[in-house]
DOTIDO-188643 format. One line per 5 residues: their letters; for each residue x, y, z of N, C-alpha, C. Coordinates in nm, 3 decimals, padded with zeros to 5 digits. Example, Ala and Ser with C-alpha at 12.3 -4.5 7.8 and 13.67 -1.06 7.14 Angstrom:
<pts>
as	01.319 -00.569 00.780 01.230 -00.450 00.780 01.320 -00.330 00.780  01.285 -00.225 00.708 01.367 -00.106 00.714 01.290 00.003 00.787 $
</pts>
This chain:
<pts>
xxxxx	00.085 -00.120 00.000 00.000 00.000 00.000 00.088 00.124 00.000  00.045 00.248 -00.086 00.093 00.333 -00.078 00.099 00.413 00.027  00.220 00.513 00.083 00.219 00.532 00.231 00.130 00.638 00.256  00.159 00.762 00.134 00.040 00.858 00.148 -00.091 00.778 00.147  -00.103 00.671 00.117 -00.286 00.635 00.114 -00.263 00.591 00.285 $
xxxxx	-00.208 00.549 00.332 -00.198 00.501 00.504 -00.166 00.595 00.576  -00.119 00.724 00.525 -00.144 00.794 00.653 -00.260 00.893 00.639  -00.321 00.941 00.510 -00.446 00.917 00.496 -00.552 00.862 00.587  -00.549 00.740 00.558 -00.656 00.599 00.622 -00.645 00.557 00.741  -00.510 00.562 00.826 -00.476 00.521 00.926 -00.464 00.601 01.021 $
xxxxx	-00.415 00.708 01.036 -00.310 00.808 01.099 -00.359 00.781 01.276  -00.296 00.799 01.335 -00.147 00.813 01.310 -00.065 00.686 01.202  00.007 00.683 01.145 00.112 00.582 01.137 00.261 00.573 01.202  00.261 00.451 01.223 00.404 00.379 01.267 00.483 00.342 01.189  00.647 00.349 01.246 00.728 00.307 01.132 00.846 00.272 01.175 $
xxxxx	00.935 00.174 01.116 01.039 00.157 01.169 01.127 00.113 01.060  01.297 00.234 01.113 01.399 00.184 00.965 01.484 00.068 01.020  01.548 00.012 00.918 01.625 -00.108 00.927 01.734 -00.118 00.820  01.838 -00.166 00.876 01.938 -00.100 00.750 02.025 -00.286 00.750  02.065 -00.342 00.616 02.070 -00.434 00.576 02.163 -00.475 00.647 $
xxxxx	02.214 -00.602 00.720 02.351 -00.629 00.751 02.442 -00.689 00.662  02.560 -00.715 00.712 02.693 -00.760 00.627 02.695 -00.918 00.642  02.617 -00.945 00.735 02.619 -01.083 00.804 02.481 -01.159 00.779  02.507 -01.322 00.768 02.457 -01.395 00.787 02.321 -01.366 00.919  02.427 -01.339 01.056 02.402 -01.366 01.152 02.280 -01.263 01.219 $
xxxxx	02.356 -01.132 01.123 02.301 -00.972 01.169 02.159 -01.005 01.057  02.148 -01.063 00.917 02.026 -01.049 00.909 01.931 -01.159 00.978  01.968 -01.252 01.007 01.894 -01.335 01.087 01.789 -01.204 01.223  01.865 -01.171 01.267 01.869 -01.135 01.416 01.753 -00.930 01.357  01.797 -00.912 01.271 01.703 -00.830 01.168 01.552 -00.850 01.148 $
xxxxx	01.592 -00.964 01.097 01.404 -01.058 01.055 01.352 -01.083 01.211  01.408 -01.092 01.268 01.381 -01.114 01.446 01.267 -01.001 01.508  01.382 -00.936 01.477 01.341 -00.758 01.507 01.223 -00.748 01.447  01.219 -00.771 01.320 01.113 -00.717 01.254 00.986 -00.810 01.293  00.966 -00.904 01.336 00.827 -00.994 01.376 00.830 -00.941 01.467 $
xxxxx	00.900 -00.900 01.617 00.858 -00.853 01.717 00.833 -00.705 01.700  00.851 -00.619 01.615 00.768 -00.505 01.658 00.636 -00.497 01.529  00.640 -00.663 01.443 00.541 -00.643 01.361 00.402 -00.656 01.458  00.467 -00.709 01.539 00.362 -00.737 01.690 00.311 -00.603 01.666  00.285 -00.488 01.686 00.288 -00.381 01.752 00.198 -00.275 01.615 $
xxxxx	00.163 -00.311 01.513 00.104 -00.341 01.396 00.109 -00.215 01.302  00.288 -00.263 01.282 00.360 -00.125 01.245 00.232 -00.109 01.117  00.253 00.035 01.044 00.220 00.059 00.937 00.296 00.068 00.815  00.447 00.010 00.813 00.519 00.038 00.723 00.725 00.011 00.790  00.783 -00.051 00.686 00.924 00.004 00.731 00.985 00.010 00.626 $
xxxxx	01.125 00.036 00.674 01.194 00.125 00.535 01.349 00.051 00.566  01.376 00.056 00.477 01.536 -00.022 00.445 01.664 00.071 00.397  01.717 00.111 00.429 01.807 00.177 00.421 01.925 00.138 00.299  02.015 00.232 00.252 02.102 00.233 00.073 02.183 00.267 00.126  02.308 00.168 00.136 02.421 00.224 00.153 02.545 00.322 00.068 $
xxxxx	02.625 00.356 00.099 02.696 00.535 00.009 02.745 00.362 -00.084  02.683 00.429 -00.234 02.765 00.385 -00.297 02.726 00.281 -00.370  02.607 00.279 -00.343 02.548 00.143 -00.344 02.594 00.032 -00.313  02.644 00.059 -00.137 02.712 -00.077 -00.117 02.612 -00.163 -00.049  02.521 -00.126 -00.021 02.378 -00.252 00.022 02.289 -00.263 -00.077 $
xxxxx	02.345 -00.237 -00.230 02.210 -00.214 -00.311 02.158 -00.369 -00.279  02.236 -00.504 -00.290 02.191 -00.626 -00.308 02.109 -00.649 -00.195  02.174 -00.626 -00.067 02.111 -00.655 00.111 02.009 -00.534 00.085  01.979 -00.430 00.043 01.866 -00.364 00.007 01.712 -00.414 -00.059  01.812 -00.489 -00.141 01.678 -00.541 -00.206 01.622 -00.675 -00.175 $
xxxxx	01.714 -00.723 -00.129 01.685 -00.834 -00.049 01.652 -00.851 00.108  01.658 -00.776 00.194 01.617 -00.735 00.293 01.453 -00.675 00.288  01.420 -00.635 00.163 01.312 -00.567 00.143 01.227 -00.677 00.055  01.289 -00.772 00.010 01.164 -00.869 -00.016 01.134 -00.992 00.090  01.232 -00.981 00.167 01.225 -01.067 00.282 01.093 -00.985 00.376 $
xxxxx	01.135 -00.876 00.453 01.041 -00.787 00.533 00.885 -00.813 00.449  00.893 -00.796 00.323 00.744 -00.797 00.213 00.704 -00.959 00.245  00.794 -01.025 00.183 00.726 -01.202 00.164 00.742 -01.275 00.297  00.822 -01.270 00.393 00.858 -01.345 00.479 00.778 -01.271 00.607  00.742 -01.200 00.663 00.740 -01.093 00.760 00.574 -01.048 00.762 $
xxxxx	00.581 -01.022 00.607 00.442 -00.995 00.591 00.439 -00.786 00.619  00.548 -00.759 00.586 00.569 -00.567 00.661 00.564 -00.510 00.514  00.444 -00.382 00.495 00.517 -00.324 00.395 00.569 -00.217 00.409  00.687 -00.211 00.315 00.818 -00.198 00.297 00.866 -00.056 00.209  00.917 00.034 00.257 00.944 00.167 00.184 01.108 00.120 00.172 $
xxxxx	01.177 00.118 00.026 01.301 00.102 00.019 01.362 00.224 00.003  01.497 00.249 00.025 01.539 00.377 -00.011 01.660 00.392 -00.076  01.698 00.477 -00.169 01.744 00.467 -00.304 01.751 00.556 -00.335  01.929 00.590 -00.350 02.067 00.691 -00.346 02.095 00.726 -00.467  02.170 00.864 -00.500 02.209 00.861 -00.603 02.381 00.846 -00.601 $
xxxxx	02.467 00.819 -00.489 02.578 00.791 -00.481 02.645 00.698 -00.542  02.701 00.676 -00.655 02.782 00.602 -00.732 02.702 00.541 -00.815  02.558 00.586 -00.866 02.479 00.505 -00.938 02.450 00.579 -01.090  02.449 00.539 -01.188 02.412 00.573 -01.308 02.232 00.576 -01.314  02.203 00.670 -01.404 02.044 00.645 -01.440 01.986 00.487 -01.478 $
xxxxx	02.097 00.438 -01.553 02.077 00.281 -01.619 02.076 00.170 -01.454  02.192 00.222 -01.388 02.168 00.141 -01.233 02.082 00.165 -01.184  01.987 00.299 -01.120 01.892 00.325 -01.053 01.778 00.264 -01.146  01.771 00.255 -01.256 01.652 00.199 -01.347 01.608 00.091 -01.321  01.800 00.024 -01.311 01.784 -00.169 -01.323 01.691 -00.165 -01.149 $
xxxxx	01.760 -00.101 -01.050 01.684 -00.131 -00.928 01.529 -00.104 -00.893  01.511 00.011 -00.933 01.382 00.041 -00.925 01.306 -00.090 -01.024  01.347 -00.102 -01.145 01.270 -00.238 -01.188 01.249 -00.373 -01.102  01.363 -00.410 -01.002 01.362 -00.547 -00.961 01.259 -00.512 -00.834  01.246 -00.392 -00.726 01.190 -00.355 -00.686 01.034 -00.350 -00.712 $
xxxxx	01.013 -00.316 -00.825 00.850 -00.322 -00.841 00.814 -00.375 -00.880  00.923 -00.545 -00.947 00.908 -00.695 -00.971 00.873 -00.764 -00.793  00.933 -00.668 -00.703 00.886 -00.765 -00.591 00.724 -00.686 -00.520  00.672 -00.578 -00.587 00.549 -00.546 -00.571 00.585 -00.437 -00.427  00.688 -00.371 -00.449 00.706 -00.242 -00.358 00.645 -00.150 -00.430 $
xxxxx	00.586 -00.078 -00.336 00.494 00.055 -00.345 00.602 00.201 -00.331  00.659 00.178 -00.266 00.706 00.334 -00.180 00.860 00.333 -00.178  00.932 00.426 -00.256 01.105 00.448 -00.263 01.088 00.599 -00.130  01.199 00.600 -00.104 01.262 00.678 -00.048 01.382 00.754 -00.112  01.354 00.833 -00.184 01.479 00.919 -00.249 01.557 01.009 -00.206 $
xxxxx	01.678 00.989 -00.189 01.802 01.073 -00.122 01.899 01.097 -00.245  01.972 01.221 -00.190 02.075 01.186 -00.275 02.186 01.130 -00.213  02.202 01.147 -00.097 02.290 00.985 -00.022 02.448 01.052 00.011  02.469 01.000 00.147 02.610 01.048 00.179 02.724 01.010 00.071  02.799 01.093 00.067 02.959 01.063 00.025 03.063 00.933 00.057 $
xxxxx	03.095 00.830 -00.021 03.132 00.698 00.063 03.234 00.752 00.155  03.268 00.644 00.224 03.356 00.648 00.347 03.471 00.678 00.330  03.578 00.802 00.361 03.654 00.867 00.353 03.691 00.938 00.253  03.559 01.017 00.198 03.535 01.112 00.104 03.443 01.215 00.162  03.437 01.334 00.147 03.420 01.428 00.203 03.262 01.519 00.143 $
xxxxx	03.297 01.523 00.014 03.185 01.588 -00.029 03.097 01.434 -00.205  03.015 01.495 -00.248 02.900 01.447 -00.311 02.984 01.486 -00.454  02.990 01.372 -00.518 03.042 01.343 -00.644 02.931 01.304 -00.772  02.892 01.400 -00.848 02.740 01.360 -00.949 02.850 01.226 -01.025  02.776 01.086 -01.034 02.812 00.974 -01.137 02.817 01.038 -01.270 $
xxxxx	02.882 00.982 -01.357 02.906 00.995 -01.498 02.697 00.956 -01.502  02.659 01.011 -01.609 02.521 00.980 -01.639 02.473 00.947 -01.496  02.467 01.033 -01.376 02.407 01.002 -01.290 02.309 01.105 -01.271  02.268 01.140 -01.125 02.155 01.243 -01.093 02.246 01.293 -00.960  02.202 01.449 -00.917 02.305 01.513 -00.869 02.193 01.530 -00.710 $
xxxxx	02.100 01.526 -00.716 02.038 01.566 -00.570 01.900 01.510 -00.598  01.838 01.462 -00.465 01.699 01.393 -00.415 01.568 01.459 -00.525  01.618 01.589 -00.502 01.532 01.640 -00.597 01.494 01.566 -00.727  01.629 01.577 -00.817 01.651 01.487 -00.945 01.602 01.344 -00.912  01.607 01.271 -00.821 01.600 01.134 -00.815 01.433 01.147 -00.790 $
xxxxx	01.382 01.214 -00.769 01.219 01.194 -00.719 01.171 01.213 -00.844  01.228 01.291 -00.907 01.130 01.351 -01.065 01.192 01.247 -01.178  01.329 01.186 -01.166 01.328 01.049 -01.242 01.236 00.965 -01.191  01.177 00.925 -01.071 01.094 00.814 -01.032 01.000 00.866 -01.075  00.946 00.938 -01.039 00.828 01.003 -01.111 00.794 00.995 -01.244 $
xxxxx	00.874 01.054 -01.335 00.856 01.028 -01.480 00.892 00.863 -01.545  00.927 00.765 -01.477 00.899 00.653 -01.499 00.879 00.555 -01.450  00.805 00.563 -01.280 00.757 00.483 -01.277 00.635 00.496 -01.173  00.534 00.428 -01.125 00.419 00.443 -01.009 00.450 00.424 -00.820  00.582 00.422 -00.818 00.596 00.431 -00.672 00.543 00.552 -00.591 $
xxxxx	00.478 00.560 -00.514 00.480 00.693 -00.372 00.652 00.721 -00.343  00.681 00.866 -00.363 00.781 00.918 -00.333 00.772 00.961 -00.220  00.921 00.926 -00.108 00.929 01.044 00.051 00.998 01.086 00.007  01.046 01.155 00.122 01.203 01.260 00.091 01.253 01.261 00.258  01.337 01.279 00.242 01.433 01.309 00.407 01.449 01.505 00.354 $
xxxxx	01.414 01.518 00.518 01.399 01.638 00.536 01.534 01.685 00.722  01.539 01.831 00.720 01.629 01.806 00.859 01.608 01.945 00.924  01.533 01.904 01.056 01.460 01.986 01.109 01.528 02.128 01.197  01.696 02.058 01.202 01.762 02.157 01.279 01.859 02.219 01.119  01.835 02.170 01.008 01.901 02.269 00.913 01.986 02.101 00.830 $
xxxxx	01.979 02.107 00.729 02.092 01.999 00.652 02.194 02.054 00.668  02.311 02.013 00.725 02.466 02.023 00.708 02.546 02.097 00.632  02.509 02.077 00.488 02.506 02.153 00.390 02.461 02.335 00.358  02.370 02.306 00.390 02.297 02.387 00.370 02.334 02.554 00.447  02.335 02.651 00.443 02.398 02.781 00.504 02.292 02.855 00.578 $
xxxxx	02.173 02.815 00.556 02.044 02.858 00.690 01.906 02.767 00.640  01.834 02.822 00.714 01.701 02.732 00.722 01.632 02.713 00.579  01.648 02.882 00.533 01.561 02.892 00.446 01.587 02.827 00.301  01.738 02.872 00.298 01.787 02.809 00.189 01.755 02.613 00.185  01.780 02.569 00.296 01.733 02.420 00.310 01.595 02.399 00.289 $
xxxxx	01.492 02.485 00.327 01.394 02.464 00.263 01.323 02.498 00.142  01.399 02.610 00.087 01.345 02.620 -00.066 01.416 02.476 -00.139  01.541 02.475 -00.114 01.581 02.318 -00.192 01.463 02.176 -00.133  01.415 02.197 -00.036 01.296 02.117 00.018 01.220 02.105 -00.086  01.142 02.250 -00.075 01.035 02.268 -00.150 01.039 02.233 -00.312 $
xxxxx	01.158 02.199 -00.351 01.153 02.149 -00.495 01.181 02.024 -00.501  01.182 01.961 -00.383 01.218 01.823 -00.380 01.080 01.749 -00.370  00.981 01.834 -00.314 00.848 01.847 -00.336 00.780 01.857 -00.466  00.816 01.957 -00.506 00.747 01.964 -00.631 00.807 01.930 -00.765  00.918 01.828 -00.744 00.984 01.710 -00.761 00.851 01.567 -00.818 $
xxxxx	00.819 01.578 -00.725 00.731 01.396 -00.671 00.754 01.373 -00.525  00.829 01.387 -00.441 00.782 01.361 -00.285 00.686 01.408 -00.249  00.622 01.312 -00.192 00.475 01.321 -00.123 00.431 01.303 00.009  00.580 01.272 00.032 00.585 01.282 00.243 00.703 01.275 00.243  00.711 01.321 00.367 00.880 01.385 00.441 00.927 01.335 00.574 $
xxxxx	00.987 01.247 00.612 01.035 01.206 00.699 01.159 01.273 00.795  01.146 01.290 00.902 01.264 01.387 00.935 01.414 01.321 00.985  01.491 01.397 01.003 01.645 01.352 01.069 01.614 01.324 01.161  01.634 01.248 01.289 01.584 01.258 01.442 01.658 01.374 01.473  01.597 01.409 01.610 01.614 01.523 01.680 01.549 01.475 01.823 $
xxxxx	01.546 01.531 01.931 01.481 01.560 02.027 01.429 01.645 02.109  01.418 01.777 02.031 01.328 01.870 02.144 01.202 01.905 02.005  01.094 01.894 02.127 00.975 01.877 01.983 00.995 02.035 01.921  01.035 02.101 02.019 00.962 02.262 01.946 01.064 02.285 01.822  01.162 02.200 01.807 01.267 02.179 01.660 01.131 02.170 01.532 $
xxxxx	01.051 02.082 01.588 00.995 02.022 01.455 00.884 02.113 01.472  00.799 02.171 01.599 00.700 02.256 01.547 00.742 02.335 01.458  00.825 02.398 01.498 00.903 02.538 01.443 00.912 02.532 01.254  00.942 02.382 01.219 01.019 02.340 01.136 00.919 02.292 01.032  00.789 02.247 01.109 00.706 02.255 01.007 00.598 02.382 00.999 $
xxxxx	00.622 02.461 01.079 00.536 02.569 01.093 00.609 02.665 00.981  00.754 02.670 00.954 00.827 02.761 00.838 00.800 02.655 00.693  00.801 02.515 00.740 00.782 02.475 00.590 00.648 02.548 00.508  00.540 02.477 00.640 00.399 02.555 00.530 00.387 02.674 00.535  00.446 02.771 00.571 00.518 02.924 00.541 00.590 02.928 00.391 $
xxxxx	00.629 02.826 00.361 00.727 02.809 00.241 00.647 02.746 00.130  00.516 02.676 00.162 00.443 02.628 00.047 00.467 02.504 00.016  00.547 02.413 00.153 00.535 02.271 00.196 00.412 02.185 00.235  00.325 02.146 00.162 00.220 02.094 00.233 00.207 01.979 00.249  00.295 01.860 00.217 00.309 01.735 00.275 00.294 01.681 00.405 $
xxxxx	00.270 01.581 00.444 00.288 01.520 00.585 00.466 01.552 00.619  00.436 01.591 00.723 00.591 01.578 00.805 00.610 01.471 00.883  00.640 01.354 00.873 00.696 01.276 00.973 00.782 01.264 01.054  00.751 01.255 01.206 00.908 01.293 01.327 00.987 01.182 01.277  01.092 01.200 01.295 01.186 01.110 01.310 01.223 01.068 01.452 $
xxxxx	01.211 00.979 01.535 01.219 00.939 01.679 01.355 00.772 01.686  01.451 00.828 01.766 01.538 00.716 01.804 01.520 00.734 01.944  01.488 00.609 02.043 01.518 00.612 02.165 01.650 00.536 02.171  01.672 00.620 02.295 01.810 00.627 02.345 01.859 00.505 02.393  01.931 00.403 02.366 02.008 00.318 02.462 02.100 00.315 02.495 $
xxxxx	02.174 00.384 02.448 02.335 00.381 02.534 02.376 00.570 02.476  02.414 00.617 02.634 02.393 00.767 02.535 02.551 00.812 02.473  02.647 00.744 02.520 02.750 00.725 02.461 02.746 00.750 02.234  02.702 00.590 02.235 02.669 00.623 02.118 02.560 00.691 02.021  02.461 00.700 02.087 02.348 00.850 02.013 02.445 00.967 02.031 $
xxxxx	02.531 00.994 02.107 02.612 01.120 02.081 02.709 01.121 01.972  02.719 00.972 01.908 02.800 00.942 01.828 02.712 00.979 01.701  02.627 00.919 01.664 02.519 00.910 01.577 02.499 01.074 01.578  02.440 01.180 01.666 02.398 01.314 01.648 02.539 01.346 01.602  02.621 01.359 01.627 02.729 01.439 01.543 02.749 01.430 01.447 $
xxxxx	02.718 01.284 01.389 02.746 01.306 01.300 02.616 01.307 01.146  02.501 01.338 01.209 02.408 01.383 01.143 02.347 01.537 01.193  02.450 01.572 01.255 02.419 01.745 01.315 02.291 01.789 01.408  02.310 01.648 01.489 02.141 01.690 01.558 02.209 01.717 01.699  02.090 01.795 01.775 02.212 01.835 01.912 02.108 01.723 02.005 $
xxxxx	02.174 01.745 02.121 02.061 01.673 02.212 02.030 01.791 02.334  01.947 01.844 02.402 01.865 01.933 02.472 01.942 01.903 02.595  02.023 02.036 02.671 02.099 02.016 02.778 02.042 01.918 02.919  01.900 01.933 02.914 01.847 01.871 03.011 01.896 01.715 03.030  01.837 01.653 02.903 01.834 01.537 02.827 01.994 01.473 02.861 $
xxxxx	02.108 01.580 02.855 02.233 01.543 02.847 02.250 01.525 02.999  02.209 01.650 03.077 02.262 01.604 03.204 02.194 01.431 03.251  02.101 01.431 03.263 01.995 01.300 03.340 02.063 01.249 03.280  02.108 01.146 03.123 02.195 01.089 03.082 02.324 01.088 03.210  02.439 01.185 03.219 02.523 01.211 03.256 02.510 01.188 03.392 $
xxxxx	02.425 01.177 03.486 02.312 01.154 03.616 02.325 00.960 03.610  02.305 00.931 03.504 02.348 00.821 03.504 02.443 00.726 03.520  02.576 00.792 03.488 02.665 00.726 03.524 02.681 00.620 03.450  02.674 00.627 03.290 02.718 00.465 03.261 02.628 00.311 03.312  02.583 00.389 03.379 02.476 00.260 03.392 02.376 00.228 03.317 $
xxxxx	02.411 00.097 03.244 02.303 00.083 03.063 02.168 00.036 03.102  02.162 -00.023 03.190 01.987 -00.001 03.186 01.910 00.096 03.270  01.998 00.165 03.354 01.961 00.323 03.377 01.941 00.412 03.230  02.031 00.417 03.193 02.024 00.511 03.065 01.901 00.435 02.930  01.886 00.306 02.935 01.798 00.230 02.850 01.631 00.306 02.910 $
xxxxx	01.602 00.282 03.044 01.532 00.311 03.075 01.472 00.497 03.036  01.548 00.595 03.096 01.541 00.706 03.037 01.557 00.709 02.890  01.659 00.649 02.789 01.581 00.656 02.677 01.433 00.617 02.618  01.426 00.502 02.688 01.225 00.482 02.663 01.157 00.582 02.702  01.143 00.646 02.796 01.062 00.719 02.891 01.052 00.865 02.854 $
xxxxx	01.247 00.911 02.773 01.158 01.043 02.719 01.139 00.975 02.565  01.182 00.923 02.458 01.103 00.882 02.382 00.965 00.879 02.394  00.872 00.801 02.489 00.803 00.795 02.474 00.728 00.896 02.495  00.766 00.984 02.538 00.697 01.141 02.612 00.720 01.195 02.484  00.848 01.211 02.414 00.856 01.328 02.311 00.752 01.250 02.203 $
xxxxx	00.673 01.095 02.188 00.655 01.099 02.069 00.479 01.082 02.107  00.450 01.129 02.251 00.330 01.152 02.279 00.270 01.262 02.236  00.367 01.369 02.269 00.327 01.489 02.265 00.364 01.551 02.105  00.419 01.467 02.060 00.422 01.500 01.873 00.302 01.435 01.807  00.224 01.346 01.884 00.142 01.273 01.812 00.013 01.337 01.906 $
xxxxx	00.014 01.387 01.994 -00.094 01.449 02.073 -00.130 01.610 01.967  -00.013 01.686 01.916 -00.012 01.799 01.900 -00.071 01.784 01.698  -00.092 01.657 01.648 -00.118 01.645 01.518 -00.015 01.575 01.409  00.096 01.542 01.516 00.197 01.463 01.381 00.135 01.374 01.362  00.151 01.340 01.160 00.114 01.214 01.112 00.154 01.085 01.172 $
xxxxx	00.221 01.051 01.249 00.290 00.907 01.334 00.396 00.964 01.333  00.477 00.810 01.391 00.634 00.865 01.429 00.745 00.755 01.369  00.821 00.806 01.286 00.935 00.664 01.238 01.043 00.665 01.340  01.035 00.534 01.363 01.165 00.510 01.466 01.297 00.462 01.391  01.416 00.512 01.464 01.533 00.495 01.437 01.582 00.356 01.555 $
xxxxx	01.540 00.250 01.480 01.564 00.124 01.566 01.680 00.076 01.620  01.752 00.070 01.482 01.913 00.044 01.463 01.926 -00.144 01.470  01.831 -00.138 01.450 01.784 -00.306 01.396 01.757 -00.407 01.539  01.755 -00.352 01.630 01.676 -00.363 01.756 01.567 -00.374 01.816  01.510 -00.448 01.890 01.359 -00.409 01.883 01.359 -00.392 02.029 $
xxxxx	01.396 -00.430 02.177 01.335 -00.379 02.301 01.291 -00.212 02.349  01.390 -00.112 02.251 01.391 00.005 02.300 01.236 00.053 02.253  01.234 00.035 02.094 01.101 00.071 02.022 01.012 -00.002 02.044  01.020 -00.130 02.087 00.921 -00.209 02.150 00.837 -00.143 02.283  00.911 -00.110 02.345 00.888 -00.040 02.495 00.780 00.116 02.458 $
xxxxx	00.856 00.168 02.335 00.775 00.287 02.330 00.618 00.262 02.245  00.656 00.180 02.152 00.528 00.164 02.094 00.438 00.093 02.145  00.436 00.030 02.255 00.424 -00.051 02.350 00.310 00.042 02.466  00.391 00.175 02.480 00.327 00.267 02.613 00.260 00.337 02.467  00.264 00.384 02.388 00.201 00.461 02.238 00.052 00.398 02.215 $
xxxxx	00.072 00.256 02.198 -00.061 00.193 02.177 -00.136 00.172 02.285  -00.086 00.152 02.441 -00.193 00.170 02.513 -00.251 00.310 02.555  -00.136 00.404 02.556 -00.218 00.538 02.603 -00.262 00.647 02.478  -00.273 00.597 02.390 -00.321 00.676 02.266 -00.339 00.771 02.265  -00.246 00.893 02.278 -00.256 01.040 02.321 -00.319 01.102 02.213 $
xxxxx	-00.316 01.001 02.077 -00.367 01.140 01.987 -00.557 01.138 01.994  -00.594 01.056 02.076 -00.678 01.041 02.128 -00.733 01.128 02.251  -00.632 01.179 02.327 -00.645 01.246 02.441 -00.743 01.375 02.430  -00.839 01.426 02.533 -00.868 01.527 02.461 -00.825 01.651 02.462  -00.707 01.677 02.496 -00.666 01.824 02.457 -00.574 01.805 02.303 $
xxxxx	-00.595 01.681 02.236 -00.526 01.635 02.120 -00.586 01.724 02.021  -00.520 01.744 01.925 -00.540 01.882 01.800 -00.579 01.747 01.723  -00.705 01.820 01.679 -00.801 01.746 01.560 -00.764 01.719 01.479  -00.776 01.615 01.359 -00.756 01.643 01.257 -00.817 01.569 01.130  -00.855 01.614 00.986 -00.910 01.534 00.904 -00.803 01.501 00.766 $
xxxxx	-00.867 01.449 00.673 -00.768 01.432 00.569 -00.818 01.636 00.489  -00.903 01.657 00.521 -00.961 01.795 00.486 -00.917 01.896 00.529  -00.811 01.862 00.680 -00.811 01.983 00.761 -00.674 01.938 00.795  -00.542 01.946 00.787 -00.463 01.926 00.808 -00.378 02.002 00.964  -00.313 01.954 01.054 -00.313 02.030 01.192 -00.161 02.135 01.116 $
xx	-00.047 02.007 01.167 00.049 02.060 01.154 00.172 01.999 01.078  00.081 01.873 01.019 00.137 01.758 00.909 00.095 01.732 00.859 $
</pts>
């Protein structure tokens, strides 16, 4: 199913990424993951493209496994880093030979110990380009990755979001965000998009925390900060991993109450191919159904809140 038709039909929706392993062992333990939070009756997950297309194969195969084996449908996502138009063609074909609905178009980090974004000989140079090639040949639902505290790149907000906004009017038809953790990042962030003439769903991007060691590893190097509070209680911890496991569930689950209380379309989790942390939150999500609550901001497919 197409994802704009599910968050449409469903909303909120759930989601969870998963990125292919190198191993035997790691995809075993993957497919694991994925039945236990299929428990939890995700609406969708997404598979991750490595720089370079170095998971194109564990991409596509990871993603017909999750589809045929799992029973999850499946948003793949698909780089323009080291790929020709004729490569992205051949994939997108084997892809909608396995009856995927929904790409995810990036234009995809720089491989590993390269610095900046190299356009392929006959390739495509930014997300933008890659959404309006899918578009002009073939029927998938386009997302886009979006970044709520500013893309890296990018030299201020605005400039990141006019390049947004054509990534939009491109073929993306929903927007998934970088994680972050202080919500008023993403009010803010979608309150300037539809200022800008963004009217897509915004989807949070949500990782709970398990070891804060490495999420500090992970935010640096996707430019997300973490909220001084957040750092001390971490730091309050002391290294103690199921102290710190615990506080990552707990504000997770608070920050993705009150994003889903205030009108976000659902929330994609940043699993990391894990399931107890996101288990735990979607877990307290489905029993206390905040967007249910009633000081929860309304919303129709007619009347859009703030996604």
């Amino acid at each position: 199913m197409r994802i704009p038709e599910l968050i449409a039909s469903r909303r909120p929706v759930f989601s969870v990424e998963f990125f292919p392993s190198k191993t035997d062992e790691g995809r075993v333990g993957l497919l694991e993951t994925a039945r236990e939070l299929a428990e939890f009756d995700l609406d969708y997950v997404s598979v991750t493209y490595g720089a370079g297309g170095s998971t194109r194969e564990g991409t596509v195969d990871i993603t017909r496994a999750l589809k045929e084996e799992v029973g999850l449908e499946v948003m793949a996502h698909l780089s323009c880093v080291g790929e020709s138009r004729e490569g992205l063609a051949a994939t997108l074909d084997r892809l909608g030979e396995l009856g995927v609905d929904n790409i995810f178009a990036l234009r995809g980090d720089p491989p590993r110990g390269q610095t900046t974004f190299v356009r392929t000989e006959d390739g495509l140079g930014s997300a933008a380009e890659l959404a309006g090639f899918i578009k002009d040949g073939y029927d998938f639902a386009v997302g886009g990755a979006c970044f709520p505290e500013v893309h890296p790149e990018a030299p201020d907000l605005d400039t990141d979001l006019t390049y947004l906004k054509s990534k939009v009017d491109a073929g993306a038809e929903f927007l998934v965000t970088q994680l972050f953790f202080d919500n008023r990042v993403y009010f803010d962030f979608v309150d300037a998009a539809r200022a800008k003439g963004i009217e897509v769903p915004v989807i949070p991007g949500i990782i709970p925390v398990t070891g804060f060691a490495h999420t500090k590893r992970i935010c640096a190097l996707c430019d997300s900060s973490i909220p001084a509070d957040l750092e001390a209680a971490m730091l309050a911890a002391e290294g103690d991993p199921e102290a710190e496991f615990n506080l990552g569930v707990a504000y997770a689950a608070q920050q993705s109450a009150e994003l889903l209380a205030a009108g976000a379309p659902g929330i994609h989790f940043y699993a990391l191919n894990k399931a107890p942390a996101t288990r735990a939150v979607l877990g307290a999500l489905r029993a206390a159904r905040p967007w249910l609550a009633p000081h929860a901001r309304a919303w129709s497919p007619d009347r859009d809140s703030i996604a």
